[in-house]
C-alpha positions as CSV (number, residue, x, y, z in Angstrom):
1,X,11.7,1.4,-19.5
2,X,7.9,2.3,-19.4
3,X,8.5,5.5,-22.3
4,X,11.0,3.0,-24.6
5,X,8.5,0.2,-24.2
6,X,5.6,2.5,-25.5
7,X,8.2,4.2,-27.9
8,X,8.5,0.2,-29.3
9,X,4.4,-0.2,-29.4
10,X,4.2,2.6,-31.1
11,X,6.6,1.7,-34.2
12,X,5.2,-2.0,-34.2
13,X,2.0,-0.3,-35.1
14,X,3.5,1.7,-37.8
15,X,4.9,-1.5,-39.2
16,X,8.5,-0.4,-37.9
17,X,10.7,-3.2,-36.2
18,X,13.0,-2.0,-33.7
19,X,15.6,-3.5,-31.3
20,X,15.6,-0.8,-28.3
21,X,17.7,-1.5,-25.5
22,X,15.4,-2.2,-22.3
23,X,17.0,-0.5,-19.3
24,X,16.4,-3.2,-15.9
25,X,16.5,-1.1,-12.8
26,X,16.2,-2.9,-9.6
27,X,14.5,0.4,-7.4
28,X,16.4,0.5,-3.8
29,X,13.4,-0.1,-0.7
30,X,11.9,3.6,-0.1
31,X,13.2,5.4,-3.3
32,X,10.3,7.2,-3.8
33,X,9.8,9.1,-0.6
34,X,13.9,9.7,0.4
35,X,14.1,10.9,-3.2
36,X,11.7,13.2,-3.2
37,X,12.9,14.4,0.3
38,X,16.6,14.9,-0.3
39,X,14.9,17.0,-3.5
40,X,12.5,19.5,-1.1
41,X,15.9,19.8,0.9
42,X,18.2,20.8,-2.4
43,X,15.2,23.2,-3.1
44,X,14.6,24.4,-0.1
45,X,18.7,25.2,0.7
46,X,18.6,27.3,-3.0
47,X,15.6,29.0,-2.2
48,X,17.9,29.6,0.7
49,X,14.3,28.7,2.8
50,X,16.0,24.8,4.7
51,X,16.9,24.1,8.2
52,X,20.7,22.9,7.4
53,X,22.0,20.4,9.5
54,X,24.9,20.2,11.8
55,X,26.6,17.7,10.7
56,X,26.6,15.3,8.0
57,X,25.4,12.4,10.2
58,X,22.2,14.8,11.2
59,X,21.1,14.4,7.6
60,X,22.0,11.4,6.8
61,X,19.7,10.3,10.3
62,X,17.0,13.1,8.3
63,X,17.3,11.3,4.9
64,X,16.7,7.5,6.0
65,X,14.9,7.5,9.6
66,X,14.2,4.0,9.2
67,X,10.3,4.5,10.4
68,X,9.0,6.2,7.9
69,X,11.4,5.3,5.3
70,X,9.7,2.9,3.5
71,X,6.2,4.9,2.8
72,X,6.8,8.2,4.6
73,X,5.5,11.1,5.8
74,X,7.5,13.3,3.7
75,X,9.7,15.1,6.0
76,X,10.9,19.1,5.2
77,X,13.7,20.0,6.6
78,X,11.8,22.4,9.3
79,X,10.0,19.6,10.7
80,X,12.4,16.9,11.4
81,X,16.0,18.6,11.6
82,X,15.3,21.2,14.7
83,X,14.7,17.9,16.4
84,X,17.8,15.8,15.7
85,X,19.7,18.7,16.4
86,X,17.9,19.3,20.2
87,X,19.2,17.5,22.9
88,X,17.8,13.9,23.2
89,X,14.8,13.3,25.7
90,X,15.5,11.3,29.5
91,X,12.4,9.6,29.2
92,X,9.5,8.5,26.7
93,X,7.4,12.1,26.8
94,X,3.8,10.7,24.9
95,X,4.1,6.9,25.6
96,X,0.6,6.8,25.7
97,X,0.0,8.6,22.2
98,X,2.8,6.4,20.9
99,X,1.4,3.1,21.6
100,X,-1.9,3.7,21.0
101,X,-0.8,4.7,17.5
102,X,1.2,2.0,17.1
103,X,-1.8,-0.5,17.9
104,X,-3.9,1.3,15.8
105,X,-2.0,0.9,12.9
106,X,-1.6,-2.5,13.3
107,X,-5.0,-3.3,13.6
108,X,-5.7,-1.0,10.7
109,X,-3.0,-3.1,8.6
110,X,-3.2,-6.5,10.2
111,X,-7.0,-7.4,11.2
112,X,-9.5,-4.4,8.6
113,X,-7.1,-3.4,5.4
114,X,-5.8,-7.8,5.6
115,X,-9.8,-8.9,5.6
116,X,-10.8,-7.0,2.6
117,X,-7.9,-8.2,0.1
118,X,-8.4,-12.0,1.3
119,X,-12.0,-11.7,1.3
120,X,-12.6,-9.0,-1.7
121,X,-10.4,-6.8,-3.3
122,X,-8.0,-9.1,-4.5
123,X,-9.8,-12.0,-6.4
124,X,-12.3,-9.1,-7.6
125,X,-9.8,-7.3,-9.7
126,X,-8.2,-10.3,-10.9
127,X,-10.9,-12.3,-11.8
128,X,-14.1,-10.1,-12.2
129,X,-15.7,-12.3,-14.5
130,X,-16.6,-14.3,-11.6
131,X,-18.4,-11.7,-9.7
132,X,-21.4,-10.0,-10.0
133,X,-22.1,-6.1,-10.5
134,X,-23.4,-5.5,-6.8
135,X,-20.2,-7.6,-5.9
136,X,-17.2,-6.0,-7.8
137,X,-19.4,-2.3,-6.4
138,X,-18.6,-3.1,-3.3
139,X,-15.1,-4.2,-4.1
140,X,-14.3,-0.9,-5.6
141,X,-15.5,1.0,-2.5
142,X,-13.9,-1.8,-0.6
143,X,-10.3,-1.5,-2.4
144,X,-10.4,2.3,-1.2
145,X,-11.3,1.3,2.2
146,X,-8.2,-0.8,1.9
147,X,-6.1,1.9,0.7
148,X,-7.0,4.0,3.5
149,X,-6.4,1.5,6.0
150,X,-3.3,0.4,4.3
151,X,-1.7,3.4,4.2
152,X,-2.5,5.4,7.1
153,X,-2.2,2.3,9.3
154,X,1.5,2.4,8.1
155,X,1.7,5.8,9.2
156,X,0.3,5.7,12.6
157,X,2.8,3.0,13.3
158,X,5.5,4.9,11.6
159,X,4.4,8.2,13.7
160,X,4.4,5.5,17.2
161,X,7.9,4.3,16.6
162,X,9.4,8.0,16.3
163,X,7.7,9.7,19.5
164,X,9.5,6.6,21.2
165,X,12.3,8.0,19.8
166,X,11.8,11.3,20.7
167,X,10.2,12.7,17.1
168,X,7.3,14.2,15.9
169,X,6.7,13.2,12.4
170,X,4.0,14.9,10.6
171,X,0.5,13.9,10.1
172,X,-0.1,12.2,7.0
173,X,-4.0,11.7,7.1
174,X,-6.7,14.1,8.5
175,X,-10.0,11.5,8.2
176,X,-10.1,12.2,4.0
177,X,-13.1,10.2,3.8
178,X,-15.3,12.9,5.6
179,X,-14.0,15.2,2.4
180,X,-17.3,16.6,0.9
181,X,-15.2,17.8,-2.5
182,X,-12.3,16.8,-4.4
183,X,-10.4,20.0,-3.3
184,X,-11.0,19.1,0.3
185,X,-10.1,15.4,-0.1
186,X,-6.6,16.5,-1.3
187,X,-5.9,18.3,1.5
188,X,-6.4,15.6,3.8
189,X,-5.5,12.9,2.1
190,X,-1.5,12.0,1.9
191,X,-1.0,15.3,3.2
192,X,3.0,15.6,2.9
193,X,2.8,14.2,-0.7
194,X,0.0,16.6,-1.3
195,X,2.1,19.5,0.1
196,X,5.0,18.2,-1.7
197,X,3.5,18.5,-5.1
198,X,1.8,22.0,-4.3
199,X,5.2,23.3,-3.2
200,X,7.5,22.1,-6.1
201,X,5.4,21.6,-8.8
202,X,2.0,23.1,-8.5
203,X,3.5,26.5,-7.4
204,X,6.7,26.8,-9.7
205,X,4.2,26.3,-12.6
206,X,2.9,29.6,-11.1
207,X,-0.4,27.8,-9.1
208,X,-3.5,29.9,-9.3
209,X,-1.8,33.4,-10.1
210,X,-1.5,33.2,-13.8
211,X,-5.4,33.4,-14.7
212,X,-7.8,30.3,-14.7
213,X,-7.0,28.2,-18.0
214,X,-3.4,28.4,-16.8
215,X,-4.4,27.4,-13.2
216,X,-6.7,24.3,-15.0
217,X,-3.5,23.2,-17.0
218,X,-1.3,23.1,-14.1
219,X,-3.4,21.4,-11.9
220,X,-3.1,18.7,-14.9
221,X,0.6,18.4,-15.0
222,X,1.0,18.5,-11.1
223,X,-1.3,15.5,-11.4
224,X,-0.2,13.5,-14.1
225,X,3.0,14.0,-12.0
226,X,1.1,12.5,-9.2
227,X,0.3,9.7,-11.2
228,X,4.1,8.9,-12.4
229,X,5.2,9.0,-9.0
230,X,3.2,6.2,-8.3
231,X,4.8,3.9,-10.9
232,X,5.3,4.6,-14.9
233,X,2.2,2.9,-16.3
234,X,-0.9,4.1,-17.6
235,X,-3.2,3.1,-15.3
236,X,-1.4,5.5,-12.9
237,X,-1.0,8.0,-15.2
238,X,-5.0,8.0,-16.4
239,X,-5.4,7.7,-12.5
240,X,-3.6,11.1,-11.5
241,X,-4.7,12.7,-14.8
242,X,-8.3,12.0,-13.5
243,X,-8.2,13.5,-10.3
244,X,-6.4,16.5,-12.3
245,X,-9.6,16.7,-14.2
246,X,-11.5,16.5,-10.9
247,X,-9.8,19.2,-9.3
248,X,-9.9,21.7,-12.3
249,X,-13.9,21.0,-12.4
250,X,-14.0,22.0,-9.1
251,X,-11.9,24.9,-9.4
252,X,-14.0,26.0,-12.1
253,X,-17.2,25.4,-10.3
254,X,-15.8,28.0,-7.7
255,X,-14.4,30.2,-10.2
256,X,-18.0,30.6,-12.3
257,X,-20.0,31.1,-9.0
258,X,-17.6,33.3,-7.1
259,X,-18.4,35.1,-10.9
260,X,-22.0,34.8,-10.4
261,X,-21.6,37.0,-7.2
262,X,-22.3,34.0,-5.1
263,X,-20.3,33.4,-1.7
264,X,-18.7,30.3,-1.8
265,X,-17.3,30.3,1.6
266,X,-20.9,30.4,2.7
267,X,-22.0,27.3,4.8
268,X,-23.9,24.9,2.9
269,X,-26.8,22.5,3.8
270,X,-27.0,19.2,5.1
271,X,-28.4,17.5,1.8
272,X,-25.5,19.1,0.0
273,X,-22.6,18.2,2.0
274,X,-24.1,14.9,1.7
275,X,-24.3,14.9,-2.0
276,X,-20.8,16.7,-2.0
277,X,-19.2,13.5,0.6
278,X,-21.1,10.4,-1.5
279,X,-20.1,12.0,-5.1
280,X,-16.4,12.9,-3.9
281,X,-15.8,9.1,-2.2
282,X,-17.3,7.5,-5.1
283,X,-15.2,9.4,-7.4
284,X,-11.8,8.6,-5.6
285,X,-13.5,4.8,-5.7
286,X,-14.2,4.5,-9.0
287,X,-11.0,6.3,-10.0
288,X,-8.8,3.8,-8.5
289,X,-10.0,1.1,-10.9
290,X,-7.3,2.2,-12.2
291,X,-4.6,2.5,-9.0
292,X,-5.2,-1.1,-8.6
293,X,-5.7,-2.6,-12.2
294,X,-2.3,-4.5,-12.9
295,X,-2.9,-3.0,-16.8
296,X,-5.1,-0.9,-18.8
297,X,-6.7,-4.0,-20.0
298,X,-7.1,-5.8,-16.7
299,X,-8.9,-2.0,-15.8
300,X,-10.9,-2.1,-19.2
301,X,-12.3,-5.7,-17.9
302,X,-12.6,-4.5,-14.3
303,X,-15.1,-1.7,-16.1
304,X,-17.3,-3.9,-18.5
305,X,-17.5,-6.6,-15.5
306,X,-19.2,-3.7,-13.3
307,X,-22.5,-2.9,-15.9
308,X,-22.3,-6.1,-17.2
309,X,-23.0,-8.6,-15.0
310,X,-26.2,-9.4,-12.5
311,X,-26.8,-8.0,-9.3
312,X,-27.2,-11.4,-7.7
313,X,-24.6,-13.3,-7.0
314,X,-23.4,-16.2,-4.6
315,X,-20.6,-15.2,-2.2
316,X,-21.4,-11.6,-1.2
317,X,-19.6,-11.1,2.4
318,X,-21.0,-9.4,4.9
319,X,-17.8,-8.9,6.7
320,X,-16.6,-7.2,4.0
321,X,-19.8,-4.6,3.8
322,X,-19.1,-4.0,7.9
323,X,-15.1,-3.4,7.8
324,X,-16.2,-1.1,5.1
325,X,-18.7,1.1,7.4
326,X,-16.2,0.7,10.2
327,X,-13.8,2.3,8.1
328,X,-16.3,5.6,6.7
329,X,-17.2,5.7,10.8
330,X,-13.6,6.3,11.7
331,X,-13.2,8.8,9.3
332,X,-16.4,10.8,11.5
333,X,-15.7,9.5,14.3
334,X,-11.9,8.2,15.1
335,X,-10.8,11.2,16.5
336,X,-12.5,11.6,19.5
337,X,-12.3,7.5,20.3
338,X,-8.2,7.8,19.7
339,X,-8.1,10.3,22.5
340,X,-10.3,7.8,24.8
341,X,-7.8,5.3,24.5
342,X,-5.0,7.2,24.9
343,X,-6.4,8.9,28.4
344,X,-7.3,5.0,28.8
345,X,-4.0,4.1,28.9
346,X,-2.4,6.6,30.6
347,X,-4.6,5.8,33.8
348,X,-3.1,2.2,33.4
349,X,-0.5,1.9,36.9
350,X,3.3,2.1,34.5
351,X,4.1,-2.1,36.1
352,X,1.0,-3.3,34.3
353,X,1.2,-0.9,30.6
354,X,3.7,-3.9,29.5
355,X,1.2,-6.0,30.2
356,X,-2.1,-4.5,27.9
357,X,0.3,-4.3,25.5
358,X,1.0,-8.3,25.7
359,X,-2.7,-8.7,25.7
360,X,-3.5,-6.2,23.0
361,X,-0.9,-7.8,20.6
362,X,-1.9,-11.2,21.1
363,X,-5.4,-9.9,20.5
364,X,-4.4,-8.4,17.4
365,X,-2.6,-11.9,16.2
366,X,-5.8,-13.8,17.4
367,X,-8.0,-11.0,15.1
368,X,-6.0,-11.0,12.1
369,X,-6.9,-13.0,9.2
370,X,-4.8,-16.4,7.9
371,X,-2.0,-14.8,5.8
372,X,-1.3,-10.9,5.4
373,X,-2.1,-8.5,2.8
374,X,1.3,-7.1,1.3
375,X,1.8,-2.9,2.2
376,X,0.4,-1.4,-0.9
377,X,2.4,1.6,-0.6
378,X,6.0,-0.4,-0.7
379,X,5.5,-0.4,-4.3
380,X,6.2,2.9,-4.7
């Protein structure tokens, strides 16, 4: 639809009229990700490199585990079929680890990544005429705040309701907003989508190993295929084809100093990495003007609006500006609070764990703001 639709523009503008059939494709829940796992597995089996199941029922349970069906982890075959073939667990093994992930996903979702669209993000990018400059700023840093929370918060619950099954899915997120360069944001960020595209695109293209204008260009297809993924618009497709641009500038950067004779594996300073984190988080910010834009228009508005307008304007929430900082501060500092709370609760007597959970759900449903923000990943 998206390539015959353009196809259509594009002869209207050259004065040509034409009828082209229009294709309507309702998309099945969770295309996306079980597609582009069954494809690693058909890869993987004639690279002769997959775990193959036992039976047929083994991976159908490996194409559609319902958890993380809807907005992943991307499972390989390695990482998920070994354990549906073991023998299944007598008891709940991380219980602790599992509920605490659970909870914090939920209050990622439900009470941070909720606040910012009803109090921000949304009405920003639809009507950003009616903010000002300092405003629709901090909405754009917001929105990524809100992807973040969004997303990963899906995954942490998705990662709590397997290990009470007895699986380990893979870790999707490793803090990406601690990244001090585009390279190192990518490998934290999404990280089985990530290694999904390095594996059977970046790679067959021939990666890094082909000299450096060929490494530059592939970096650019992987990512414009990045960007399709997503959805077939433009916005997605300017949105992945930036960060393709990002990358290759970094590559380049390291490819002209490791020239130069200088080490680039050599630690750097303080100032820099702080320089390196505020340009690479602005960056992914300002580059999602485009993720969230409903059209290349709507994005083009979203853009004047933010040099355009005043920095003064009525409205400005603070609340917003502090889920915000919360959300940078867990990406420093969430590790070492997670494993607090799950020793926490493992020192809670096993009669009484059902009831901090009542407490800490009700908590949660007292936190959470009027109305909830819809999974921004469910689109995909």
């Amino acid at each position: 639809g998206f390539f015959i639709d353009n196809l259509g523009q594009f002869l209207a503008f050259l004065g040509l009229e034409a009828h082209l059939p229009i294709l309507e494709i309702l998309a099945p829940f969770g295309i996306s990700f079980y597609t582009f796992q069954g494809m690693a597995y058909l890869v993987d089996t004639h690279r002769d490199k997959a775990v193959q199941p036992e039976s047929l029922l083994d991976w159908l349970l490996f194409i559609s585990f319902f958890p993380q069906l809807g907005a992943g982890p991307i499972c390989r075959t390695e990482e998920f079929l070994p354990q549906i073939a073991a023998p299944a667990p007598d008891r709940i093994e991380h219980l602790s680890r599992a509920v605490v992930l659970i909870c914090t996903g939920l209050f990622k979702k439900m009470v941070l990544a909720t606040y910012l669209a009803i109090h921000l993000t949304t009405d920003a990018f639809l009507f950003p005429s009616n903010f000002s400059s300092l405003e629709l700023i901090l909405a754009v840093y917001a929105y990524t705040a809100q992807v973040y929370l969004d997303f990963s918060g899906y995954t942490d619950i998705a990662r709590g309701v397997g290990l009470l099954f007895g699986f380990e899915l893979p870790r999707n997120f490793n803090y990406p907003y601690r990244a001090t360069d585009i390279g190192d944001f990518w490998r934290r960020w999404h990280m089985s989508f990530s290694k999904w595209l390095r594996e059977y695109i970046y790679f067959p293209l021939g990666g890094s190993r082909r000299g450096k204008m060929r490494t530059y260009i592939n970096l650019m297809i992987t990512f414009v295929a990045c960007g399709v993924w997503h959805g077939p618009t433009w916005g997605y497709i300017i949105w992945g084809g930036l960060h393709g641009v990002g990358l290759s500038v970094y590559k380049a950067s390291l490819d002209i100093r490791r020239d130069m004779g200088i080490d680039t594996g050599k630690p750097k300073p303080m100032w820099w990495l702080g320089m390196g984190w505020f340009a690479t988080l602005s960056f992914c910010a300002f580059c999602r003007i485009f993720f969230k834009s409903s059209d290349l228009p709507a994005a083009m508005e979203m853009w004047g609006a933010l040099f355009s307008g005043s920095f003064v304007g009525a409205g400005f929430d603070l609340g917003v500006l502090l889920v915000l900082l919360l959300t940078l501060f867990l990406n420093f500092y969430g590790r070492p609070i997670f494993d607090a709370v799950v020793r926490a609760h493992e020192r809670i007597p096993g009669g009484l764990q059902p009831v901090a959970w009542t407490v800490g759900m009700l908590t949660l449903f007292t936190l959470k703001p009027y109305g909830m923000a819809a999974t921004i990943y469910f689109g995909f």
